[in-house]
mmCIF file of the N, C-alpha and C atoms, coordinates in Angstrom:
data_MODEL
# 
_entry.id   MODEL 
# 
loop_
_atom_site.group_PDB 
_atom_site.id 
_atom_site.type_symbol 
_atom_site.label_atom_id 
_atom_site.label_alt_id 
_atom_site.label_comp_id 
_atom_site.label_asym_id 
_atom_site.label_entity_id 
_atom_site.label_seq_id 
_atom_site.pdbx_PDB_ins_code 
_atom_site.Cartn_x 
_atom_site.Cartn_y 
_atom_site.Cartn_z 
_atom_site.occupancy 
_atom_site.B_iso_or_equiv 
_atom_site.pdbx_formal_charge 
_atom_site.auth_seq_id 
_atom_site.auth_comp_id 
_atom_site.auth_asym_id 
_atom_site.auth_atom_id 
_atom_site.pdbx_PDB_model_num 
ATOM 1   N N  . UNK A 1 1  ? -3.012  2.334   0.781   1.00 0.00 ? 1  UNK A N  1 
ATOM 2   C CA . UNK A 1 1  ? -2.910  1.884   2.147   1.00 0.00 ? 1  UNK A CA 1 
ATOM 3   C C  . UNK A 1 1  ? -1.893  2.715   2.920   1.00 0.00 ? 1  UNK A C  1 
ATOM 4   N N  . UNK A 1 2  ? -0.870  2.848   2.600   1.00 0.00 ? 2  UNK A N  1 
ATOM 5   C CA . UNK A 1 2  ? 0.262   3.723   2.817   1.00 0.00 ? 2  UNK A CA 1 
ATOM 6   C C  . UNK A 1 2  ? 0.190   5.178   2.465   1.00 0.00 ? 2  UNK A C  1 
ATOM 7   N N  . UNK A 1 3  ? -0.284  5.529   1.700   1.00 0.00 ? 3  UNK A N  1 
ATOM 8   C CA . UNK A 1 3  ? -0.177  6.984   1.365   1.00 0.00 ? 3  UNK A CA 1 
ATOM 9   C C  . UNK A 1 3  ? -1.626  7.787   1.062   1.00 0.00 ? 3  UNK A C  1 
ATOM 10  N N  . UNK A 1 4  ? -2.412  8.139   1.901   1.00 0.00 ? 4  UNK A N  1 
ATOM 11  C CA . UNK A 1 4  ? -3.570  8.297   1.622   1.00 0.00 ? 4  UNK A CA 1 
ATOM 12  C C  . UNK A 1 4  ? -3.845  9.934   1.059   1.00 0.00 ? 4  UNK A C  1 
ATOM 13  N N  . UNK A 1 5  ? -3.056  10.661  0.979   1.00 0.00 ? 5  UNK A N  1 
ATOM 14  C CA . UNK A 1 5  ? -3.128  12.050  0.358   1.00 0.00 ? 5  UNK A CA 1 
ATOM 15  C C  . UNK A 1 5  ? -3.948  12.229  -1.034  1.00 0.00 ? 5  UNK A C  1 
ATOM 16  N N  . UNK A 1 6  ? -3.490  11.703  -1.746  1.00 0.00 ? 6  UNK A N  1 
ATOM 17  C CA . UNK A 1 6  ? -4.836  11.497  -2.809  1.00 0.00 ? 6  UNK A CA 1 
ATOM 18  C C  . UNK A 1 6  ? -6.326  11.459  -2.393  1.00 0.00 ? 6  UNK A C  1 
ATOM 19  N N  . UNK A 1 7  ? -6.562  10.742  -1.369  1.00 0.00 ? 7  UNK A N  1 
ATOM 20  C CA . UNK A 1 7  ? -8.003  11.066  -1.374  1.00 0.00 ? 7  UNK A CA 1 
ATOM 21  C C  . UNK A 1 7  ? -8.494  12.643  -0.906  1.00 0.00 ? 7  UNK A C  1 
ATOM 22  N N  . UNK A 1 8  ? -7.343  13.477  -0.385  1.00 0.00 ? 8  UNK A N  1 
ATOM 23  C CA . UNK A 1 8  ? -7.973  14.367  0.576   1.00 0.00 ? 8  UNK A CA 1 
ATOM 24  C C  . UNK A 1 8  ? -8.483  15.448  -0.719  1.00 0.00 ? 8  UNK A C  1 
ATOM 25  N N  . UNK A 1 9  ? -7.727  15.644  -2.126  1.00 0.00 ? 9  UNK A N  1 
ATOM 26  C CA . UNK A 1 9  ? -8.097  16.784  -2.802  1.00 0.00 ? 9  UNK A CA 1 
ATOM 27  C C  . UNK A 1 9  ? -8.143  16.111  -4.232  1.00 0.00 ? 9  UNK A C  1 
ATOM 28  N N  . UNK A 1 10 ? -7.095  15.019  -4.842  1.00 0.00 ? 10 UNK A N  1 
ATOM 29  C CA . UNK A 1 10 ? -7.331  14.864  -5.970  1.00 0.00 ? 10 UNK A CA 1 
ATOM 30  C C  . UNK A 1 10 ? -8.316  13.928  -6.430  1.00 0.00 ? 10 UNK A C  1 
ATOM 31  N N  . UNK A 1 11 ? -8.385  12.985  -5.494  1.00 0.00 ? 11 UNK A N  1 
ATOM 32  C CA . UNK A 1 11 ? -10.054 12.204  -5.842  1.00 0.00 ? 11 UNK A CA 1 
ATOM 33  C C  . UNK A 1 11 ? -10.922 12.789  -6.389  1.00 0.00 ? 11 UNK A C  1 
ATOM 34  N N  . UNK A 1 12 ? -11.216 13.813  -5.455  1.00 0.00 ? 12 UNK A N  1 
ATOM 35  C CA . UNK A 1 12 ? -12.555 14.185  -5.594  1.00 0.00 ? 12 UNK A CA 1 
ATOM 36  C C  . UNK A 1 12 ? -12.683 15.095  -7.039  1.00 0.00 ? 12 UNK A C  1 
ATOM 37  N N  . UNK A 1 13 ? -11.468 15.456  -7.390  1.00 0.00 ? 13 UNK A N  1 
ATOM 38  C CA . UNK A 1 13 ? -11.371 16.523  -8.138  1.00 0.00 ? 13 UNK A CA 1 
ATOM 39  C C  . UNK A 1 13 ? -11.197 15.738  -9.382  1.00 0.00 ? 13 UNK A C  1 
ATOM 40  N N  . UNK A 1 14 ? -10.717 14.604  -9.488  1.00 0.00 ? 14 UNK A N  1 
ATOM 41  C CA . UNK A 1 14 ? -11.077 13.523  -10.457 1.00 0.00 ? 14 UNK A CA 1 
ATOM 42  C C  . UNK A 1 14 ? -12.333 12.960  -10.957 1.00 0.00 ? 14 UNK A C  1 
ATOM 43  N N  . UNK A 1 15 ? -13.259 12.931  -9.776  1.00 0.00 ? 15 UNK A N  1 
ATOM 44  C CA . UNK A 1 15 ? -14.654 12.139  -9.802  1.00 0.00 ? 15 UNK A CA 1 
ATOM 45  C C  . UNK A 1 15 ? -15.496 13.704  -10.618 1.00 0.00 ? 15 UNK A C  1 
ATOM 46  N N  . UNK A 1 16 ? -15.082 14.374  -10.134 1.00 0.00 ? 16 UNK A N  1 
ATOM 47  C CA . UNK A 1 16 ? -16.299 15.809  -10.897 1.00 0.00 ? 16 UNK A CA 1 
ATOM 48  C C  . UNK A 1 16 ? -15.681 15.675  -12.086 1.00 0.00 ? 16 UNK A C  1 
ATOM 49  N N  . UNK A 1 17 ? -14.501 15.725  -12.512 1.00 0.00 ? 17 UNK A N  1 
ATOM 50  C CA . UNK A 1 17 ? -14.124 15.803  -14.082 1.00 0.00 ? 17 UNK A CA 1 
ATOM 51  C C  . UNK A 1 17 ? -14.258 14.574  -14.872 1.00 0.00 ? 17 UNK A C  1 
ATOM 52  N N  . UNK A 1 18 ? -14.737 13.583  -14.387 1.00 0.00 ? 18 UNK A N  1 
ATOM 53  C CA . UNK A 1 18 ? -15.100 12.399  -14.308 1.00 0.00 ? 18 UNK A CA 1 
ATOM 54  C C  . UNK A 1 18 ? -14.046 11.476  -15.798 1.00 0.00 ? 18 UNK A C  1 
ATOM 55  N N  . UNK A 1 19 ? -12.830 11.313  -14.687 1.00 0.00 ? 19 UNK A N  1 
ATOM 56  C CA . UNK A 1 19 ? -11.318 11.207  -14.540 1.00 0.00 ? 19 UNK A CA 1 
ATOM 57  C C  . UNK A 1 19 ? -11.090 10.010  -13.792 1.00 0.00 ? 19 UNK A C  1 
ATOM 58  N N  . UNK A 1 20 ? -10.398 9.131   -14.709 1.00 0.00 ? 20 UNK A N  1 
ATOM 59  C CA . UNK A 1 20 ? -9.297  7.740   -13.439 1.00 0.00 ? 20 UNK A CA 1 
ATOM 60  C C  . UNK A 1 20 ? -8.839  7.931   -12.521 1.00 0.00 ? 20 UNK A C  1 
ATOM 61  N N  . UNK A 1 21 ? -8.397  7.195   -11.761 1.00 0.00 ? 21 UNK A N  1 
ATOM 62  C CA . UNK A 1 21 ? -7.439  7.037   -11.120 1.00 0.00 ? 21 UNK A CA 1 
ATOM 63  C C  . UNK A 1 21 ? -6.905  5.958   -10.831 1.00 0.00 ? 21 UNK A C  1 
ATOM 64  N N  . UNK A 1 22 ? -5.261  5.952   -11.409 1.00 0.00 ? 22 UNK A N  1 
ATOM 65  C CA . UNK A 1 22 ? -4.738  4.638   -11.003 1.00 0.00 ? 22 UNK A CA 1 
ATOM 66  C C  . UNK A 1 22 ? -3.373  5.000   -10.026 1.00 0.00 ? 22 UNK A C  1 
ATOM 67  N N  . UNK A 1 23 ? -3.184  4.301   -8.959  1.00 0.00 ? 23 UNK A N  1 
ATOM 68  C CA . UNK A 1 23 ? -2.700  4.250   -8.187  1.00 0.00 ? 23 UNK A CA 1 
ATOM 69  C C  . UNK A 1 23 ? -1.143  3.657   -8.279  1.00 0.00 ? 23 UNK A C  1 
ATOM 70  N N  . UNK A 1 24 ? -0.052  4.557   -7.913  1.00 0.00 ? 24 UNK A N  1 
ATOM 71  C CA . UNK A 1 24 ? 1.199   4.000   -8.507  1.00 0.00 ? 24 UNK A CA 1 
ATOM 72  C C  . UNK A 1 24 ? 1.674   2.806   -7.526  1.00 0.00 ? 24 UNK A C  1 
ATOM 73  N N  . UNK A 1 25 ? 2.218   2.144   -8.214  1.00 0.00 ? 25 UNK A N  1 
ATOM 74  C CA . UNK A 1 25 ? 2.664   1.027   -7.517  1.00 0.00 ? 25 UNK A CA 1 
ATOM 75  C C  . UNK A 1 25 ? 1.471   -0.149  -6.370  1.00 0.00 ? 25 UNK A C  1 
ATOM 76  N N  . UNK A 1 26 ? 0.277   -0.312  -7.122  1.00 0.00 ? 26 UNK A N  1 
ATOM 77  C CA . UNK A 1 26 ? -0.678  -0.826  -6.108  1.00 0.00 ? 26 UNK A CA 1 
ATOM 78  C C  . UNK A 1 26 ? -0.142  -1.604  -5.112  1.00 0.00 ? 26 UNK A C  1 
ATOM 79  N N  . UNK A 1 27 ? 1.162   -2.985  -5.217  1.00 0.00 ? 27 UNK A N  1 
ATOM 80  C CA . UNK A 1 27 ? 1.341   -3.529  -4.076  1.00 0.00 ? 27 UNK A CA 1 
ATOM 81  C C  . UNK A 1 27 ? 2.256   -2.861  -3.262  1.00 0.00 ? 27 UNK A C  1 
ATOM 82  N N  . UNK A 1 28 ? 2.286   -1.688  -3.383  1.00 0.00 ? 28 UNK A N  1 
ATOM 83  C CA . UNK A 1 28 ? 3.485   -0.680  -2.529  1.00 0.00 ? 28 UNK A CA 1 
ATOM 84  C C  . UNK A 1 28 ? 4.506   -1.192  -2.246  1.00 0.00 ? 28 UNK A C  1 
ATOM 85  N N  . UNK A 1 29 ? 4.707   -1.836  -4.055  1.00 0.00 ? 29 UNK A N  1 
ATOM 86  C CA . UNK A 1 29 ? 6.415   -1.632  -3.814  1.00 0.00 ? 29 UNK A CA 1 
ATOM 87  C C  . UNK A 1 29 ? 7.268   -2.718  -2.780  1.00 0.00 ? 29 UNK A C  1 
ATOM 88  N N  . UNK A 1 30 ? 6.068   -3.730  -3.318  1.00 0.00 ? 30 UNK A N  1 
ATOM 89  C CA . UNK A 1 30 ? 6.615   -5.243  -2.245  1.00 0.00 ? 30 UNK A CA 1 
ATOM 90  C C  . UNK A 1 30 ? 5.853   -5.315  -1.102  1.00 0.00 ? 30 UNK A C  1 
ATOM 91  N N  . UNK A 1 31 ? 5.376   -4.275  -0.510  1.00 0.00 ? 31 UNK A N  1 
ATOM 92  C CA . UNK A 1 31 ? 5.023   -4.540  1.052   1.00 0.00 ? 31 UNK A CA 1 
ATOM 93  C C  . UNK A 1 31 ? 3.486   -5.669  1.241   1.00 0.00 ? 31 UNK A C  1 
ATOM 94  N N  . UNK A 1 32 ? 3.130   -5.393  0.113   1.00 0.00 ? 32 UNK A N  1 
ATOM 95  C CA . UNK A 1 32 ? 1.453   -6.014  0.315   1.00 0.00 ? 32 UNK A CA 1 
ATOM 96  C C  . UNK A 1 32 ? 1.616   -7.325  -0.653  1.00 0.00 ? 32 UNK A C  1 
ATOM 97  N N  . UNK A 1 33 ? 2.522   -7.775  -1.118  1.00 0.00 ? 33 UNK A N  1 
ATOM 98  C CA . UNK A 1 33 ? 2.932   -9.263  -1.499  1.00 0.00 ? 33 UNK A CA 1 
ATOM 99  C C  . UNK A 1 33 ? 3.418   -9.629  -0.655  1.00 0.00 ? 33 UNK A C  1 
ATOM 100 N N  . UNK A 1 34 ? 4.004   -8.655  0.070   1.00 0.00 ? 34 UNK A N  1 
ATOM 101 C CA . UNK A 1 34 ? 5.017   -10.447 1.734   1.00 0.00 ? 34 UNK A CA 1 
ATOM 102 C C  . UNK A 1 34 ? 6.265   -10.354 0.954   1.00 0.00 ? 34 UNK A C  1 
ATOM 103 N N  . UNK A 1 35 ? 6.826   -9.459  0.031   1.00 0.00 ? 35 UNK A N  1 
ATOM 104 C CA . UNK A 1 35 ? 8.047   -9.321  -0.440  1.00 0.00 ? 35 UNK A CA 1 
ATOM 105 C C  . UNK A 1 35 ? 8.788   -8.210  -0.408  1.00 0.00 ? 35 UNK A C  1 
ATOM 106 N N  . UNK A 1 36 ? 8.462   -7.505  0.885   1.00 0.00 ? 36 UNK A N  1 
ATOM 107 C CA . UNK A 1 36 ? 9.194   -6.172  0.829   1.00 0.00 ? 36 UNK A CA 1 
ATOM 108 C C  . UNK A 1 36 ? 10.603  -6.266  1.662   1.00 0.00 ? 36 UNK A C  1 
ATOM 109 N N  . UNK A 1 37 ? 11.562  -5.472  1.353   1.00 0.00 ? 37 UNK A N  1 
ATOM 110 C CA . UNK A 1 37 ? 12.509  -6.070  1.822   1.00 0.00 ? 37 UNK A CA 1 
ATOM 111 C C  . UNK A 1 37 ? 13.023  -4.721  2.673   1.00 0.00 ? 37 UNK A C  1 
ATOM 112 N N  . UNK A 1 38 ? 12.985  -4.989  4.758   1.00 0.00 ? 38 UNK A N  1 
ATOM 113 C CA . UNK A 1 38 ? 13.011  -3.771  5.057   1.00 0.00 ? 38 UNK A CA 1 
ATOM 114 C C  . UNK A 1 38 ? 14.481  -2.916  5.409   1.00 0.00 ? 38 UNK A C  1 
ATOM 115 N N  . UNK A 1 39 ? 15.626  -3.856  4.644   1.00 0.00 ? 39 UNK A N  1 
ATOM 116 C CA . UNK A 1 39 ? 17.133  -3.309  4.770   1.00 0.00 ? 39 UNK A CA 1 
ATOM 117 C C  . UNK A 1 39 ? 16.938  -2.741  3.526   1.00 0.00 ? 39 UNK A C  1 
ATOM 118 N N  . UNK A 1 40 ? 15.646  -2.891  2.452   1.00 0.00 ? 40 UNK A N  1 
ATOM 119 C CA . UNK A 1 40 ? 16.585  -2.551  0.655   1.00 0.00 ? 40 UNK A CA 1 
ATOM 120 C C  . UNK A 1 40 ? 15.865  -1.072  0.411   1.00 0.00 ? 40 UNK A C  1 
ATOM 121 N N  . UNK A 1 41 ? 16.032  -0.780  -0.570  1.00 0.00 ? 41 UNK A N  1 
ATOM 122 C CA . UNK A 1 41 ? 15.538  0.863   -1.131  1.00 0.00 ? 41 UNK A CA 1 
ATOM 123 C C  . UNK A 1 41 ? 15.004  1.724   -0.460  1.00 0.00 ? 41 UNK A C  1 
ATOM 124 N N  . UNK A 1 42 ? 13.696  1.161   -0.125  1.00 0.00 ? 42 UNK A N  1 
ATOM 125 C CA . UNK A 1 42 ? 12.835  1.716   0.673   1.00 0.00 ? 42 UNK A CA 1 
ATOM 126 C C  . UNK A 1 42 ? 13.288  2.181   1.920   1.00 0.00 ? 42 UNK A C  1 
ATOM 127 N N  . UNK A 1 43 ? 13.921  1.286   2.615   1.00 0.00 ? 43 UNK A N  1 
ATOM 128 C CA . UNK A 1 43 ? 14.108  1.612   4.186   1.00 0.00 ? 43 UNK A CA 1 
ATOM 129 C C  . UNK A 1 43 ? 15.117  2.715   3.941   1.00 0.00 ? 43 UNK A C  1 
ATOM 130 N N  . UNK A 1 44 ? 15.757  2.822   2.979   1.00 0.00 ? 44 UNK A N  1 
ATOM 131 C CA . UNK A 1 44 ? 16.822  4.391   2.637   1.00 0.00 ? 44 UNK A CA 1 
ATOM 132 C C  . UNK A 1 44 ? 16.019  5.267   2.647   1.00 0.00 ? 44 UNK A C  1 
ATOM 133 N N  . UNK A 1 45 ? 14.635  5.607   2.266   1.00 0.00 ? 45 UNK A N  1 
ATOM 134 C CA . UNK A 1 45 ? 13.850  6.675   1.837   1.00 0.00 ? 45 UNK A CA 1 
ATOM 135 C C  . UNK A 1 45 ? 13.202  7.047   3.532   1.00 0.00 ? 45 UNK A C  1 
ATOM 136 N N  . UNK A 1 46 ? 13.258  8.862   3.498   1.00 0.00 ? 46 UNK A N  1 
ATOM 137 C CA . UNK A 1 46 ? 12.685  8.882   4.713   1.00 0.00 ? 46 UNK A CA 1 
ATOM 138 C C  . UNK A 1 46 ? 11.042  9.573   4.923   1.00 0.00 ? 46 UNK A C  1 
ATOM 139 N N  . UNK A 1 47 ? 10.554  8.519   3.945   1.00 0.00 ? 47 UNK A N  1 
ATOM 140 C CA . UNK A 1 47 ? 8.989   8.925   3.620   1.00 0.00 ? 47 UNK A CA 1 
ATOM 141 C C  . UNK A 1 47 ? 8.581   8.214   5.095   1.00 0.00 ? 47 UNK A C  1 
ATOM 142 N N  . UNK A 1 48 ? 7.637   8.596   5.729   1.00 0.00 ? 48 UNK A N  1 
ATOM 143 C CA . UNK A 1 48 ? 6.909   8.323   7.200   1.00 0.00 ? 48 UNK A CA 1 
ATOM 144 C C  . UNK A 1 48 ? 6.369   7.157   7.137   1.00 0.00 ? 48 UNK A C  1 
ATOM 145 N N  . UNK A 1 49 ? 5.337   6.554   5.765   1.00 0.00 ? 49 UNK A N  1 
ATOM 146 C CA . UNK A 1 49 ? 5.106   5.277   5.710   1.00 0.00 ? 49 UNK A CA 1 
ATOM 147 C C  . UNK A 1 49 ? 5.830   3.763   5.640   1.00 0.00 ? 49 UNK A C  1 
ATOM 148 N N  . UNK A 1 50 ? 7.211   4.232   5.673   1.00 0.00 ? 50 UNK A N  1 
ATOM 149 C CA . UNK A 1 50 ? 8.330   3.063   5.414   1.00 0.00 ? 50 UNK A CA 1 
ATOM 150 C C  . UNK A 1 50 ? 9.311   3.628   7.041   1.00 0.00 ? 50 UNK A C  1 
ATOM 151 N N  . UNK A 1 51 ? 8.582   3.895   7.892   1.00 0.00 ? 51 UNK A N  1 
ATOM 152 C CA . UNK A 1 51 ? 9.211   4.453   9.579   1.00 0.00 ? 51 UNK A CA 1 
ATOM 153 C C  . UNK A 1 51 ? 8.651   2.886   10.113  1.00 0.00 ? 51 UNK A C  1 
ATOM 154 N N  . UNK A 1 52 ? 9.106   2.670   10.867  1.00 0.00 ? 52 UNK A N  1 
ATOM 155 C CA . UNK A 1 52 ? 9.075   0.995   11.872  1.00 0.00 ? 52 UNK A CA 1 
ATOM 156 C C  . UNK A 1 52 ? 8.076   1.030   12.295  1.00 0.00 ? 52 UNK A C  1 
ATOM 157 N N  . UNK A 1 53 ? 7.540   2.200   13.020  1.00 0.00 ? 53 UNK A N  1 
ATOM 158 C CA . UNK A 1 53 ? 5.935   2.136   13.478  1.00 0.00 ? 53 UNK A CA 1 
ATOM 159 C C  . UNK A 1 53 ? 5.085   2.427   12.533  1.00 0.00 ? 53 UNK A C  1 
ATOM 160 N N  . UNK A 1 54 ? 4.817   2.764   11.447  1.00 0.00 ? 54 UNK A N  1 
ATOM 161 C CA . UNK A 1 54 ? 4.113   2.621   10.242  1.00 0.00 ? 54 UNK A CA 1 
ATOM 162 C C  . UNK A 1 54 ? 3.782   1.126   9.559   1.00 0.00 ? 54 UNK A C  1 
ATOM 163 N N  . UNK A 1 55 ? 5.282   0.644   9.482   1.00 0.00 ? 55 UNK A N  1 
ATOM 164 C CA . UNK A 1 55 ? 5.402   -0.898  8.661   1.00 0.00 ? 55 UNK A CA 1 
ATOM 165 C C  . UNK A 1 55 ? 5.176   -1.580  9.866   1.00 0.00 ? 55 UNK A C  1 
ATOM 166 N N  . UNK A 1 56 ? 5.114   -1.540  11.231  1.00 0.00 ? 56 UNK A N  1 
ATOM 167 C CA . UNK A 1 56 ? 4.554   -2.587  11.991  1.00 0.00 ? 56 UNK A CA 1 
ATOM 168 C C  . UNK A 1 56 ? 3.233   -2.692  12.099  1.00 0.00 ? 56 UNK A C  1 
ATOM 169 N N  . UNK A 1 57 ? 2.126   -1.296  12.166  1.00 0.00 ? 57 UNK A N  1 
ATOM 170 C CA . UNK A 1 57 ? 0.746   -1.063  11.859  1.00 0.00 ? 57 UNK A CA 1 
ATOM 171 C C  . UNK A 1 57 ? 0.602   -1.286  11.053  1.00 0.00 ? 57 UNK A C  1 
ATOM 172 N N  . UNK A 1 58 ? 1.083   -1.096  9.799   1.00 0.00 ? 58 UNK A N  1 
ATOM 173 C CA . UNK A 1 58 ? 0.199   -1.558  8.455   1.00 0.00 ? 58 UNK A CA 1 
ATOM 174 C C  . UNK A 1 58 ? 0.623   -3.176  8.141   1.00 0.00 ? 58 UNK A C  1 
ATOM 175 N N  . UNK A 1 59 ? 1.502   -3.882  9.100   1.00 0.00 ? 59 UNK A N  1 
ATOM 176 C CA . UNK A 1 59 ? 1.674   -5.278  9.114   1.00 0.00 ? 59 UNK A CA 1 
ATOM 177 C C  . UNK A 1 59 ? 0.293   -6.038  9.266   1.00 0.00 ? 59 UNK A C  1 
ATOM 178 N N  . UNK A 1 60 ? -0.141  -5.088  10.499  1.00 0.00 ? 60 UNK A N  1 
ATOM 179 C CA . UNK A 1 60 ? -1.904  -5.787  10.250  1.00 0.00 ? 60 UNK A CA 1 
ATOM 180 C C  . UNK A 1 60 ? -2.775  -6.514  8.977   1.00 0.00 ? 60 UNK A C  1 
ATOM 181 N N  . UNK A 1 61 ? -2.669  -5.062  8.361   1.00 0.00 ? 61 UNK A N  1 
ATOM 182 C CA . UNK A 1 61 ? -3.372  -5.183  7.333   1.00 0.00 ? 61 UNK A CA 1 
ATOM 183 C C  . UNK A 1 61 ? -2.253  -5.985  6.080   1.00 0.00 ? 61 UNK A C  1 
ATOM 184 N N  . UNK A 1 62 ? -1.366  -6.436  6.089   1.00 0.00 ? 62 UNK A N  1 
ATOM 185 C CA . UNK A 1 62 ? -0.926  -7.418  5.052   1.00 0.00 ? 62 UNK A CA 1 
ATOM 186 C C  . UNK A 1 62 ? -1.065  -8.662  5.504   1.00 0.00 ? 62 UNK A C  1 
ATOM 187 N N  . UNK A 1 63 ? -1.009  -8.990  6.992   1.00 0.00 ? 63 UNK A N  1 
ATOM 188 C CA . UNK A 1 63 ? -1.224  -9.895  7.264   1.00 0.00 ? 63 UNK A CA 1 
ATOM 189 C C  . UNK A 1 63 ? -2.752  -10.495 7.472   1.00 0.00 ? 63 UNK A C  1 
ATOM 190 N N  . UNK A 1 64 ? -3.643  -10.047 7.133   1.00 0.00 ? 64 UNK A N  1 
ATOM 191 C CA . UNK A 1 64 ? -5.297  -9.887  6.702   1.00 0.00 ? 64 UNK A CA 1 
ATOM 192 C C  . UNK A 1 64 ? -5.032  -10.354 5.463   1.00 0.00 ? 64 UNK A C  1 
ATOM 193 N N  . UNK A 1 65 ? -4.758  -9.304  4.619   1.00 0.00 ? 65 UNK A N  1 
ATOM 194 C CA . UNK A 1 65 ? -4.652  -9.692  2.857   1.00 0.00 ? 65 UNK A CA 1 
ATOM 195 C C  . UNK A 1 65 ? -4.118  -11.081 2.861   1.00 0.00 ? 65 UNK A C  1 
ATOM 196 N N  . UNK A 1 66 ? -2.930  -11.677 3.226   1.00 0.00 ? 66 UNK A N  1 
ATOM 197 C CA . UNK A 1 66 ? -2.388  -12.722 3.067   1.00 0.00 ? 66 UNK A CA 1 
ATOM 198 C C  . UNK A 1 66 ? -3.631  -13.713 3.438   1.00 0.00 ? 66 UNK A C  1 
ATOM 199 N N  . UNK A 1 67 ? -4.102  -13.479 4.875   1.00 0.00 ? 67 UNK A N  1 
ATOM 200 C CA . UNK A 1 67 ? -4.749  -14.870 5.329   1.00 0.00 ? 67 UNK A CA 1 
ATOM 201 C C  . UNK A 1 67 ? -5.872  -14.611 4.452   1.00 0.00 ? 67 UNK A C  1 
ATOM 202 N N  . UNK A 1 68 ? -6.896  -13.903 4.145   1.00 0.00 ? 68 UNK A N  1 
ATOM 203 C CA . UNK A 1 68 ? -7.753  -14.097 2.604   1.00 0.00 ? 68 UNK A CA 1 
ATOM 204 C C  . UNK A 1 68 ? -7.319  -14.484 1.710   1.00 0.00 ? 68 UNK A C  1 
ATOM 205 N N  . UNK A 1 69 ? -6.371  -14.309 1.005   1.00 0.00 ? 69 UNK A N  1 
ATOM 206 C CA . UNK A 1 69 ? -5.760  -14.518 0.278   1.00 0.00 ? 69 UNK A CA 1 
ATOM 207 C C  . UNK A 1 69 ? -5.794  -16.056 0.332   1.00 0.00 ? 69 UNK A C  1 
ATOM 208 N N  . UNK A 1 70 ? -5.208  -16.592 0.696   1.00 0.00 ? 70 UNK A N  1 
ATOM 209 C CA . UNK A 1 70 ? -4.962  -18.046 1.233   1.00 0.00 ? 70 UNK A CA 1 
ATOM 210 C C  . UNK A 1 70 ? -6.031  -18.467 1.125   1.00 0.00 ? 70 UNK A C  1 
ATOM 211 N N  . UNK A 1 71 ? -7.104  -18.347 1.992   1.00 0.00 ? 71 UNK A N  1 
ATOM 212 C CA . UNK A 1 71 ? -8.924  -18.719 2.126   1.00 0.00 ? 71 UNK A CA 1 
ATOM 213 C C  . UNK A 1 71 ? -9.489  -19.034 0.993   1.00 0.00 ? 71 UNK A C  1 
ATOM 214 N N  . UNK A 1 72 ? -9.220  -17.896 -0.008  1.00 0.00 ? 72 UNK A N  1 
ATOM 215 C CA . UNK A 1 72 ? -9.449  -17.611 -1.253  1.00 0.00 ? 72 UNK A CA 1 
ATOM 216 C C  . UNK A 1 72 ? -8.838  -18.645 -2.407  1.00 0.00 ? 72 UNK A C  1 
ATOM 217 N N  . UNK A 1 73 ? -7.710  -19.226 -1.923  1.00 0.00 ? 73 UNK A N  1 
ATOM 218 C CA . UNK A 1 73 ? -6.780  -19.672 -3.019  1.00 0.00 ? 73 UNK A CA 1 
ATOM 219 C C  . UNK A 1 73 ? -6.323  -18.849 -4.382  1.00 0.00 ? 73 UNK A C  1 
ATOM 220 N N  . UNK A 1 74 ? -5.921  -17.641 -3.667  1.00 0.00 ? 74 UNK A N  1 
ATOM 221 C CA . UNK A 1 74 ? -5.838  -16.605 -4.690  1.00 0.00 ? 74 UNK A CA 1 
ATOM 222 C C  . UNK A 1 74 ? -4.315  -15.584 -4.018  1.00 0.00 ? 74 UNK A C  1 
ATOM 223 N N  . UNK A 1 75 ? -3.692  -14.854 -5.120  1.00 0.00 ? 75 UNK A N  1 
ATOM 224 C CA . UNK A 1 75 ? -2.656  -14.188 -4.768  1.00 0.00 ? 75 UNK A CA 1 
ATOM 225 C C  . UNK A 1 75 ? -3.359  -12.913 -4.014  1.00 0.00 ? 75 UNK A C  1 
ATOM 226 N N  . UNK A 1 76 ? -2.327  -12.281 -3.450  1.00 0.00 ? 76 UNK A N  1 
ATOM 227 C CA . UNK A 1 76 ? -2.611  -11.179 -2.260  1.00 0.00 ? 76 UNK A CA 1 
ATOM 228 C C  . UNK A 1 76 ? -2.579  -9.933  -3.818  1.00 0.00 ? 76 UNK A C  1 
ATOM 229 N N  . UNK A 1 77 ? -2.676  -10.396 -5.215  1.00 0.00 ? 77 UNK A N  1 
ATOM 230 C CA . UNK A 1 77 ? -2.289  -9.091  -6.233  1.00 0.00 ? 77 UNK A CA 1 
ATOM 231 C C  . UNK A 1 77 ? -3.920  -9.388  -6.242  1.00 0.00 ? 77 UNK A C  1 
# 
């Protein structure tokens, strides 16, 4: 959700060698549980996806996951 560079060259280059892919940290690291914390680790790092206008756009989309989630009676993992 946050870091989409993988798809642009190593996906694909995975799928022909017909190769996994697992994705580090799937709930990114708190943000997509509703437990990210934006004074702790992260907000030190000056990766572009953890910038205020990044984590307010991709607020959308956790706040989607959550309300399914809920619907569902199921965790946002």
């Amino acid at each position: 959700m946050m870091w989409r560079e993988p798809e642009d060259k190593l996906i694909p280059l995975l799928e022909e060698l017909g190769i996994g892919f697992v994705p580090f940290t799937p709930l990114c690291k708190g943000f997509l549980s509703d437990a990210y914390d934006k004074n702790g680790f992260h907000a030190k790092l000056n990766a572009p996806r953890f910038s205020e206008e990044a984590l307010k756009k991709n607020r959308v989309v956790v706040d989607l996951v959550n309300k399914i989630a809920k619907e569902k009676k199921a965790t946002v993992a």
